[in-house]
C-alpha positions as CSV (number, residue, x, y, z in Angstrom):
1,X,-13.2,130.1,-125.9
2,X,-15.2,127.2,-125.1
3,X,-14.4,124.7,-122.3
4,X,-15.0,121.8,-125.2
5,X,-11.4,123.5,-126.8
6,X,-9.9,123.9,-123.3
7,X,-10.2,120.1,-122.7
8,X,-9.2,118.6,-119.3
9,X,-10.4,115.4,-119.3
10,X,-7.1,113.5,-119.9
11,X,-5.9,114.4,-116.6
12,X,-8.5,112.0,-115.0
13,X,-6.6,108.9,-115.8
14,X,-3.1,109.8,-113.6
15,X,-5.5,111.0,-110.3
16,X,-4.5,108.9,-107.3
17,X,-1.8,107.3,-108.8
18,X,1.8,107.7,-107.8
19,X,4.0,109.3,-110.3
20,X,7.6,108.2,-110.8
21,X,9.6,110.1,-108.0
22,X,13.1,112.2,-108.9
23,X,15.4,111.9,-106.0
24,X,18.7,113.2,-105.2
25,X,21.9,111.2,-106.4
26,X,24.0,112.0,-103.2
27,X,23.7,113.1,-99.7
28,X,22.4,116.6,-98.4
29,X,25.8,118.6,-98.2
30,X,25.5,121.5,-95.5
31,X,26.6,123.6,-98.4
32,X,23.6,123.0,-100.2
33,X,21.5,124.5,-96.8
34,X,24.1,127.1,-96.5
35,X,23.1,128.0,-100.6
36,X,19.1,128.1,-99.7
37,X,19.2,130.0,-96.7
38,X,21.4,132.6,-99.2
39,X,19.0,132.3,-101.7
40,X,15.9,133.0,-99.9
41,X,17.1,136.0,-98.2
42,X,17.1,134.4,-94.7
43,X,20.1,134.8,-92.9
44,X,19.2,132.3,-90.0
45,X,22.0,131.2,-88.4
46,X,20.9,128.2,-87.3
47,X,20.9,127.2,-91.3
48,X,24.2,128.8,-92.4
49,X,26.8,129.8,-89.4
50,X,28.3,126.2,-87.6
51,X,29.6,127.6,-84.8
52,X,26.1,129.3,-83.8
53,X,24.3,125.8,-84.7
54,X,26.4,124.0,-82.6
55,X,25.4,125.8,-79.3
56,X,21.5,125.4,-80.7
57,X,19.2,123.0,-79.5
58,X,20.3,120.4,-82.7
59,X,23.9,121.0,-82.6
60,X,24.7,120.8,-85.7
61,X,23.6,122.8,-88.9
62,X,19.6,121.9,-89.8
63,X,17.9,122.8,-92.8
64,X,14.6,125.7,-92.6
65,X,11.4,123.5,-93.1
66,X,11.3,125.5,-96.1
67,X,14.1,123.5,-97.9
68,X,12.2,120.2,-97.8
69,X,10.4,121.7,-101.8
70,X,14.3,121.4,-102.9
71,X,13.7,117.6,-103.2
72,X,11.7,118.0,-106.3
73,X,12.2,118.4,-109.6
74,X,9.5,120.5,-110.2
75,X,9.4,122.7,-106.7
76,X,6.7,120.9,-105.5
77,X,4.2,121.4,-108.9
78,X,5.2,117.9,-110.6
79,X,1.8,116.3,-109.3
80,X,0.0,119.0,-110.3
81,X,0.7,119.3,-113.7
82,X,0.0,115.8,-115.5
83,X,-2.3,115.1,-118.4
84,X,-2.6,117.0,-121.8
85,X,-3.7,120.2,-121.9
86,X,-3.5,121.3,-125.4
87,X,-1.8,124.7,-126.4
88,X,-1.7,125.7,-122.6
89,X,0.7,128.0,-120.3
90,X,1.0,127.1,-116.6
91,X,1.8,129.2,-113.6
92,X,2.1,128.2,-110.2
93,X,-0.9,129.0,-107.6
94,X,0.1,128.3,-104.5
95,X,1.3,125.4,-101.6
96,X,-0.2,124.0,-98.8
97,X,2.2,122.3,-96.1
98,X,2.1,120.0,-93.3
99,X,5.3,119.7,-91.6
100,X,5.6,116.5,-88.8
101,X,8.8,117.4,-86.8
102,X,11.7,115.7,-88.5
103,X,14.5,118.5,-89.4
104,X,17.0,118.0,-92.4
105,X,19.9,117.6,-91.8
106,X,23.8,117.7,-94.0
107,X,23.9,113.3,-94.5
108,X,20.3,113.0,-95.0
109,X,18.6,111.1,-98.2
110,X,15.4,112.9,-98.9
111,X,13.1,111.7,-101.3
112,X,9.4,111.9,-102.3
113,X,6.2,110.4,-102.8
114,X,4.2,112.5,-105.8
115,X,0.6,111.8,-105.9
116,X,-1.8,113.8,-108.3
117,X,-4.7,114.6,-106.1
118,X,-7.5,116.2,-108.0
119,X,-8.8,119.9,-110.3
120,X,-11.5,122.0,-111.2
121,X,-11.9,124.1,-114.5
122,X,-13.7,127.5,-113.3
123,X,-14.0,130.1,-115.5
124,X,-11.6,133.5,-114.8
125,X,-11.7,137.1,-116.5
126,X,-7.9,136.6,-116.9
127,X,-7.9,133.5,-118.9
128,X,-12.0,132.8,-119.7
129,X,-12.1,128.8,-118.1
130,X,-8.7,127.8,-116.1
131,X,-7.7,124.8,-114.4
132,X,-6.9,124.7,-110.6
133,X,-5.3,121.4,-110.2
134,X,-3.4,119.9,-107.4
135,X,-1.0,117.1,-106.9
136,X,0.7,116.1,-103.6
137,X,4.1,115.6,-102.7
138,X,5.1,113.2,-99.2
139,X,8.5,113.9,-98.2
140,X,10.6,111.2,-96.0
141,X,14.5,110.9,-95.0
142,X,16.4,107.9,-95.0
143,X,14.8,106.6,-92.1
144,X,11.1,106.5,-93.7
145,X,10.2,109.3,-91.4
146,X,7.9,111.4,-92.8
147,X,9.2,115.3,-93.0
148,X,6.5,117.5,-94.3
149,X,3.7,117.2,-96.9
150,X,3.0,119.9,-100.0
151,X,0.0,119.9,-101.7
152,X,0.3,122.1,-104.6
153,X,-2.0,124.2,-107.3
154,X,-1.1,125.0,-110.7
155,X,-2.9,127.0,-112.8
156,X,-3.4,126.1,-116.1
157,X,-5.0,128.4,-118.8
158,X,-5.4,128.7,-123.1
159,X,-1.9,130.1,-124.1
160,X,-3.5,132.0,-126.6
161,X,-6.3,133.5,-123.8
162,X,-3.5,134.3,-121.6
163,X,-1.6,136.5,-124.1
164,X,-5.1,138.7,-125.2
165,X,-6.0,139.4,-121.5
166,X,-2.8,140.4,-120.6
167,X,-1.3,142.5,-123.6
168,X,-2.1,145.9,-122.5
169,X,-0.4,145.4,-118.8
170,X,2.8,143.9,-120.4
171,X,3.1,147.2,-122.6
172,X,2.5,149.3,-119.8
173,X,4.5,147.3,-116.8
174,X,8.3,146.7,-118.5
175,X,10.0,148.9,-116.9
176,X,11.8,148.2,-113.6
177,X,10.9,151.4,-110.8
178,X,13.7,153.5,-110.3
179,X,14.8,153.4,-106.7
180,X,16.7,156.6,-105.5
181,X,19.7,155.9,-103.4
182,X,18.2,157.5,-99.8
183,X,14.9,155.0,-100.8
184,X,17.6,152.3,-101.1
185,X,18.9,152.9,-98.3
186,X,16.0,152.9,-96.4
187,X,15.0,149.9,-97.9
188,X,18.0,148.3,-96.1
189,X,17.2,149.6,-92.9
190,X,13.9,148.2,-93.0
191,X,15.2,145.0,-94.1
192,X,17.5,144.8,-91.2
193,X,14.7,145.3,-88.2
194,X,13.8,141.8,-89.3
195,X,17.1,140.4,-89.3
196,X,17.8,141.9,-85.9
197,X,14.6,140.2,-84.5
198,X,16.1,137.0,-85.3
199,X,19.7,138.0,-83.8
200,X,17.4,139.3,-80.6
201,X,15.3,136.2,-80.1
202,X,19.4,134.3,-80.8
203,X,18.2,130.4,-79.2
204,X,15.8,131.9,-76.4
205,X,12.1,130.7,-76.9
206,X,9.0,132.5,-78.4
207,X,6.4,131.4,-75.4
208,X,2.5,131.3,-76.4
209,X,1.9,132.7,-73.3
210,X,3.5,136.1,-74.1
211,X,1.8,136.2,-77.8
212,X,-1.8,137.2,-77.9
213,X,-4.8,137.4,-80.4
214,X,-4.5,140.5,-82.6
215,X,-0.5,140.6,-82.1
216,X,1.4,141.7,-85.2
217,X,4.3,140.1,-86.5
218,X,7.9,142.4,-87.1
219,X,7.3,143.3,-91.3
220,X,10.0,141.6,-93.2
221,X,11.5,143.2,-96.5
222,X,13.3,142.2,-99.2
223,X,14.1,143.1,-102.8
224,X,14.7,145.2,-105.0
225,X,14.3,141.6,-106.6
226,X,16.4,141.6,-110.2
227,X,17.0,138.7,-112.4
228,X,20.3,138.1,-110.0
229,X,18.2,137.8,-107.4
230,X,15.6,135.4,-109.0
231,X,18.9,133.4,-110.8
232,X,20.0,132.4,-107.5
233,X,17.1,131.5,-106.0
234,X,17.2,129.2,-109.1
235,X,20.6,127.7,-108.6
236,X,19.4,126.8,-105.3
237,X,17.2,124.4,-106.0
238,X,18.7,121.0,-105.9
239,X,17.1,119.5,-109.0
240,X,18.7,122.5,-111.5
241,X,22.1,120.9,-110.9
242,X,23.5,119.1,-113.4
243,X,23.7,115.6,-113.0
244,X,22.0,116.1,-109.3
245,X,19.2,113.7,-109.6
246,X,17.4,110.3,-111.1
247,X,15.5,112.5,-113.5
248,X,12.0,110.9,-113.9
249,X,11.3,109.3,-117.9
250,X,8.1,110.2,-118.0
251,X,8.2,113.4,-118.3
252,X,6.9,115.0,-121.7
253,X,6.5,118.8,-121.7
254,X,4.6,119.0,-125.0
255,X,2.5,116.3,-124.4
256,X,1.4,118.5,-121.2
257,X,0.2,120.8,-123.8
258,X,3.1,123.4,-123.8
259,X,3.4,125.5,-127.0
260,X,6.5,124.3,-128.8
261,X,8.0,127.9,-128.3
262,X,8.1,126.9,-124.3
263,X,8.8,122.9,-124.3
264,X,12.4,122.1,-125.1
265,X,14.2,119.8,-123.0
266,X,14.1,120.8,-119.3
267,X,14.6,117.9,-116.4
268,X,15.1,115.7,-119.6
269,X,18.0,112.8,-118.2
270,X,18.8,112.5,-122.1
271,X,19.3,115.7,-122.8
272,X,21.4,116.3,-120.1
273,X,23.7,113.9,-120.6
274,X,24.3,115.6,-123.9
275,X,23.6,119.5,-123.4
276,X,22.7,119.6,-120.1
277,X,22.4,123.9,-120.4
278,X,19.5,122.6,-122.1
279,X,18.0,120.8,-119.3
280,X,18.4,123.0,-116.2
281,X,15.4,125.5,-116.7
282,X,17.9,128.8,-117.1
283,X,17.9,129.1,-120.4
284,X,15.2,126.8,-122.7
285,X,11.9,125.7,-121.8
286,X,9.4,126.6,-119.7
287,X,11.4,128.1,-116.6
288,X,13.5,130.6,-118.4
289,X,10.2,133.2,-118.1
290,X,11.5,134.0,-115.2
291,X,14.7,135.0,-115.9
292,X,14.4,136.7,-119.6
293,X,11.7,139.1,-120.2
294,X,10.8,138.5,-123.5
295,X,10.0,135.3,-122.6
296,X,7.9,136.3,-119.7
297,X,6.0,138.2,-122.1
298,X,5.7,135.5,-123.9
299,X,3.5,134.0,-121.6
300,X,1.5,137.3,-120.1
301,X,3.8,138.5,-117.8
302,X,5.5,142.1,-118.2
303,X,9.2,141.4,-117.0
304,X,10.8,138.8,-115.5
305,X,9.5,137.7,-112.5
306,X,9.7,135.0,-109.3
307,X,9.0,131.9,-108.5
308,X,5.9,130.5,-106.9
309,X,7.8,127.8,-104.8
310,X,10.1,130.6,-103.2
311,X,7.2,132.8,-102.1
312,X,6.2,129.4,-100.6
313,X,9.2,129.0,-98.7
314,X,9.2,132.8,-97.9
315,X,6.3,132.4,-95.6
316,X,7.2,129.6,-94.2
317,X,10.6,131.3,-93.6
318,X,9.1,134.3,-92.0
319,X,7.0,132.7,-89.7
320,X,9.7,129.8,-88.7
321,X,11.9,132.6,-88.0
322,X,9.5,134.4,-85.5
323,X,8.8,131.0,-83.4
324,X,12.6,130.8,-83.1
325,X,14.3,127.5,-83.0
326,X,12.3,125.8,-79.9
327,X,9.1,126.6,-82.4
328,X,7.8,125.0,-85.8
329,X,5.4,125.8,-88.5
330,X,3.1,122.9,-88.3
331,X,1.1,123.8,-91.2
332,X,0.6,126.3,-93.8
333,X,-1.7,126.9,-97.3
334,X,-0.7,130.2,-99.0
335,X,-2.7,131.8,-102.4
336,X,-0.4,133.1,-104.8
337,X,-1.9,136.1,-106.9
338,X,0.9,137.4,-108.6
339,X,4.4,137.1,-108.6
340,X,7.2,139.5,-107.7
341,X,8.9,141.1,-110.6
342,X,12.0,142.7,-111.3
343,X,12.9,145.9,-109.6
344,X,10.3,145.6,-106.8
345,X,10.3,145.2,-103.4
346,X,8.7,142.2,-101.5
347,X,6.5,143.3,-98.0
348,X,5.4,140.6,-95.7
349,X,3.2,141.2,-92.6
350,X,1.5,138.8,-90.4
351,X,-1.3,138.7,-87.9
352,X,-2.2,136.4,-85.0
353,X,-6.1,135.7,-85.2
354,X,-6.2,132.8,-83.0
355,X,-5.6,130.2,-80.6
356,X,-6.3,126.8,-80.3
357,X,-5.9,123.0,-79.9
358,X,-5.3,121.7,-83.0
359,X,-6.5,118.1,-84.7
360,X,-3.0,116.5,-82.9
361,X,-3.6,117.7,-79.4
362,X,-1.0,120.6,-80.1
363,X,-2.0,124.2,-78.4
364,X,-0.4,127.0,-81.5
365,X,-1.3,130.1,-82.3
366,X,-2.9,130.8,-86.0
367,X,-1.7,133.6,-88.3
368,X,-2.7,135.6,-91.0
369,X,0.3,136.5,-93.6
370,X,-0.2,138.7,-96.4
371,X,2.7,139.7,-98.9
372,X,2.6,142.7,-101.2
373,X,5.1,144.7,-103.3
374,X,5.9,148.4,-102.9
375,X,2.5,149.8,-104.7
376,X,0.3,147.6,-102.3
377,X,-0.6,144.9,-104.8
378,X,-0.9,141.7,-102.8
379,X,1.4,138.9,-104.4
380,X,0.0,136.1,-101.8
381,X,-1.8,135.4,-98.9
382,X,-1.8,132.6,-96.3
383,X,-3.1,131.5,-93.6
384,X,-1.0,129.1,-90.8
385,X,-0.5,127.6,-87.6
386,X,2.9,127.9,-85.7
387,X,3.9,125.8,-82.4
388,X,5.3,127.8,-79.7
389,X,6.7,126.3,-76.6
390,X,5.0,126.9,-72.9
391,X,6.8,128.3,-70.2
């Protein structure tokens, strides 16, 4: 295919511009913390049991500094996904975060500033010439403070491309593994060494004098991942309820390039005032990949799989939930290369490789994360700094 078919150039004209924003309707209910926390397998206390935030350094329920990507009607990708591509599929390639310090909390207005940022067309054996375009997205509370920043990369390829290259894996890849019940339940005891990490560090601190260069971070498991699984990840995402948000007007999945088999109506505010199962991203449109198979095969993928925004949140789940509650994540940019699917498992490990003052004065240690699924095929990577209190 020829890069004059696969034709960019119409995104040049929204680059730098602010985009109409989506916000919330109502309040942050602790409910809706509670609900993420579920949904992204991260049974923190701090975000779910009152009684346990009370005694924590906040006293009160707070948010992870993953839920901040909740605010946007598009998990974070809206910016990066303007302008016409014609007959084109898009997947989600991965986030970079800054996070400032501000926690959210139940009563807080969040909203966002979405600003596309900029792309590149490079050419890729998956898809022949593919474009890596990013878009940003400034998150602030109700008192304009500023709570994190998420610059993210979609992927945007030739619909018809994607479907050659990837024919022969989807025949060979729809099954889910079979999982026998001692593997299952040894899958659970390996997901619980994490958990009890968190239960052991309980609101003691993670000091950067006890962590060293070349330290390796507890593994964290989760999965088998199944379309209930990926379905309530889904339902946790603010923006998917009905009614839940200022939908933005400008959005127009075909003229994004979507093949009409994948547009339909989803975020549309006219729509859901009339069919709103329409609208959510469950059932029509471009979304419901994830959750029915034929569709995901529709677009090159074997079964149904994840989403890019939750792998997002995983890390930053996984490494907020080392530093403990007197620690933050101050910033993060993960690679996704493939997404979890059905019936797999999820396997993240993390490596310390180094130490230093960073561009606000702030001494954190710098890790490597890598996540992979049960065969050893890395789904993402990333790279990030945490802040650890001194002694």
């Amino acid at each position: 295919m020829s890069e004059t078919i696969f034709d960019c150039s119409d995104i040049d004209q929204y680059l730098g511009k602010p985009m109409q924003p989506a916000r919330m309707r109502e309040p942050i209910h602790n409910n809706d913390i509670r609900r993420w926390a579920q949904a992204m397998h991260y049974p923190n206390l701090l975000h779910y049991d009152a009684d346990y935030a009370e005694e924590s350094r906040w006293g009160k329920l707070v948010a992870p500094q993953s839920f901040a990507v909740t605010m946007d009607d598009g998990h974070g990708a809206g910016p990066a996904c303007v302008g016409s591509i014609p007959n084109s599929h898009l997947l989600f390639g991965g986030d970079e975060w800054w996070f400032y310090g501000p926690r959210i909390q139940g009563g807080d207005m969040v909203h966002n500033e979405r600003v596309p940022f900029d792309y590149v067309v490079k050419d890729t054996k998956f898809a022949g010439p593919t474009c890596f375009q990013r878009g940003d997205n400034n998150y602030y509370n109700q008192n304009g403070e500023l709570i994190a920043k998420q610059r993210s990369t979609a992927i945007r390829y030739s619909a018809e491309a994607g479907r050659e290259k990837t024919s022969a894996e989807v025949v060979e890849n729809t099954e889910d593994p079979v999982w026998t019940d001692q593997e299952l339940v040894e899958i659970q005891e390996r997901k619980f060494r994490w958990v009890q990490m968190l239960h052991d560090l309980g609101h003691g601190k993670r000091y950067l004098e006890d962590v060293a260069v070349g330290d390796v971070l507890p593994e964290r498991v989760f999965g088998p991942h199944s379309i209930a699984s990926f379905t309530t990840e889904w339902r946790a995402y603010l923006f998917t309820i009905w009614g839940g948000t200022h939908r933005r007007t400008d959005l127009d999945l075909a003229a994004l390039g979507f093949v009409d088999e994948m547009a339909g109506h989803e975020n549309d505010p006219v729509m859901e005032r009339i069919n709103p199962e329409l609208t959510d991203g469950a059932y029509f449109g471009p979304s419901r990949g994830h959750l029915f198979p034929r569709w995901a095969r529709f677009i090159g993928m074997p079964r149904a799989y994840g989403y890019g925004a939750s792998m997002g949140a995983w890390v930053v789940d996984y490494l907020s939930g080392w530093a403990g509650e007197w620690g933050m994540v101050t910033h993060s940019v993960a690679s996704y290369r493939g997404p979890a699917f059905t019936g797999d498992i999820t396997i993240m490990t993390g490596t310390i490789v180094d130490k230093f003052v960073d561009d606000e004065g702030r001494e954190v240690v710098q890790v490597d994360v890598r996540m992979a699924n049960q065969s050893g095929t890395v789904l993402a990577t990333a790279k990030a700094e945490v802040l650890l209190p001194r002694k």
